[in-house]
C-alpha positions in Angstrom: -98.0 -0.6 -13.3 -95.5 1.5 -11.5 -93.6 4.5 -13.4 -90.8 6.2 -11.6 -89.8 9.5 -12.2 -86.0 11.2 -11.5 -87.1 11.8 -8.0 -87.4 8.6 -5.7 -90.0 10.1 -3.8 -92.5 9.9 -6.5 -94.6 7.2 -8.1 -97.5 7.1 -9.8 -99.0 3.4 -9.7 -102.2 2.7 -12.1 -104.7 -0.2 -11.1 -107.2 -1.3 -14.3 -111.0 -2.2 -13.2 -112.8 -2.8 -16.0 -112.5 0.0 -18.5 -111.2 2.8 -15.9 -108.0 3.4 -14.3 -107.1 4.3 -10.9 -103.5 6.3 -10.1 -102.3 6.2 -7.0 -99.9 9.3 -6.8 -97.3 10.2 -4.3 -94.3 13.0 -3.8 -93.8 15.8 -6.7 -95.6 16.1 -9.8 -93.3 18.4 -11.8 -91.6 19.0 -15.4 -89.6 15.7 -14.6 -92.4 13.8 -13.1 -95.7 14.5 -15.1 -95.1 12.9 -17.9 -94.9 9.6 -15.7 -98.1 10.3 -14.1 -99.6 10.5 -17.9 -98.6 7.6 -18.6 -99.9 5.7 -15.5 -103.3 7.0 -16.4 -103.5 6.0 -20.2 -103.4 2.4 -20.6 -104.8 1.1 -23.8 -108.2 0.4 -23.6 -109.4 2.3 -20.6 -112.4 5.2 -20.8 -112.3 7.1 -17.7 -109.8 7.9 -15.1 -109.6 8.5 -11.1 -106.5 10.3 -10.3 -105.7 10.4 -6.6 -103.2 13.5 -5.6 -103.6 13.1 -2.0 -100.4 12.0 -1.3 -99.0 14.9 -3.4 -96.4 17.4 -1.8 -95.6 19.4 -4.7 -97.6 20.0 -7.9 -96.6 22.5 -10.8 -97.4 24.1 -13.9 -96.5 20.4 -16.2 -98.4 19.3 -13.6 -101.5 21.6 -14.6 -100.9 20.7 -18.2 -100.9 17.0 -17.6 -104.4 17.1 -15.8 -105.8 18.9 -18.6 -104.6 16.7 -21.1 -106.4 13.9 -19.2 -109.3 16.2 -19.1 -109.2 16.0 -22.8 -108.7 12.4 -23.3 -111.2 11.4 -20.5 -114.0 13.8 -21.0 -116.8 13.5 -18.5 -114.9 10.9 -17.1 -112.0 12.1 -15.2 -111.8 12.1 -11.6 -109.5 13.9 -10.0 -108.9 13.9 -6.0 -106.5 16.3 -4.9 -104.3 16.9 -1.6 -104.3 20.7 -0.1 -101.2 21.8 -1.8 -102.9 20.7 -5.0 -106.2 22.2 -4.3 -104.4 25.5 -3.6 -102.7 25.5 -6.8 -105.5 24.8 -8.8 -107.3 27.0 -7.0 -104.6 30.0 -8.0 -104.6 28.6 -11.7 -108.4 29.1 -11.9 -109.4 25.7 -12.3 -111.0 24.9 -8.6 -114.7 25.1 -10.7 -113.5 22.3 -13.0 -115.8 19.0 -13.0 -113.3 16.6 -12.9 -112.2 18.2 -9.4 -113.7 16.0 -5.9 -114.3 17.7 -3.2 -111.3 17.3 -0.5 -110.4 14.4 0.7 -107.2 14.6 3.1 
């Protein structure tokens, strides 16, 4: 599954294994863009997520809010695998201690 956003850079492409998704994400994860990413990492009939943001150059606030909605719908099973720029910004949000959150991986 592929969803495009406004911004051609970005994509966020979900792979199904089993019960858990995997999204590939690359370019901006913003208010026109994360609602896209959301959608990539709810499928029916999955139970866990991995969301990989290493290929992420810019992450914002809808951004935030779409990881924490995951958070909610996948709880204890949420992965989430962030790029630098991500790191740093959840870092500044206060949410670098949150489980879901891999070490880096760049």
């Amino acid at each position: 599954m592929d969803l495009d956003g406004q911004d051609p850079t970005f994509s966020a492409t979900g792979a199904v294994d089993g019960d858990r998704v995997t999204v590939t994400v690359t370019g901006e994860v913003d208010m026109a863009t994360a609602d896209a990413l959301f959608e990539a990492a709810t499928p029916a009939g999955v139970r866990g997520a991995t969301i990989d943001l290493r290929a992420v150059t810019f992450f914002d606030s809808a951004a935030i809010h779409t990881l924490i909605r995951l958070a909610e719908r996948f709880p204890g099973t949420l992965r989430v695998m962030p790029s630098g720029r991500v790191r740093r910004v959840l870092d500044i949000s206060g949410l670098s201690g949150q489980p879901w959150l891999k070490p880096d991986q760049d």
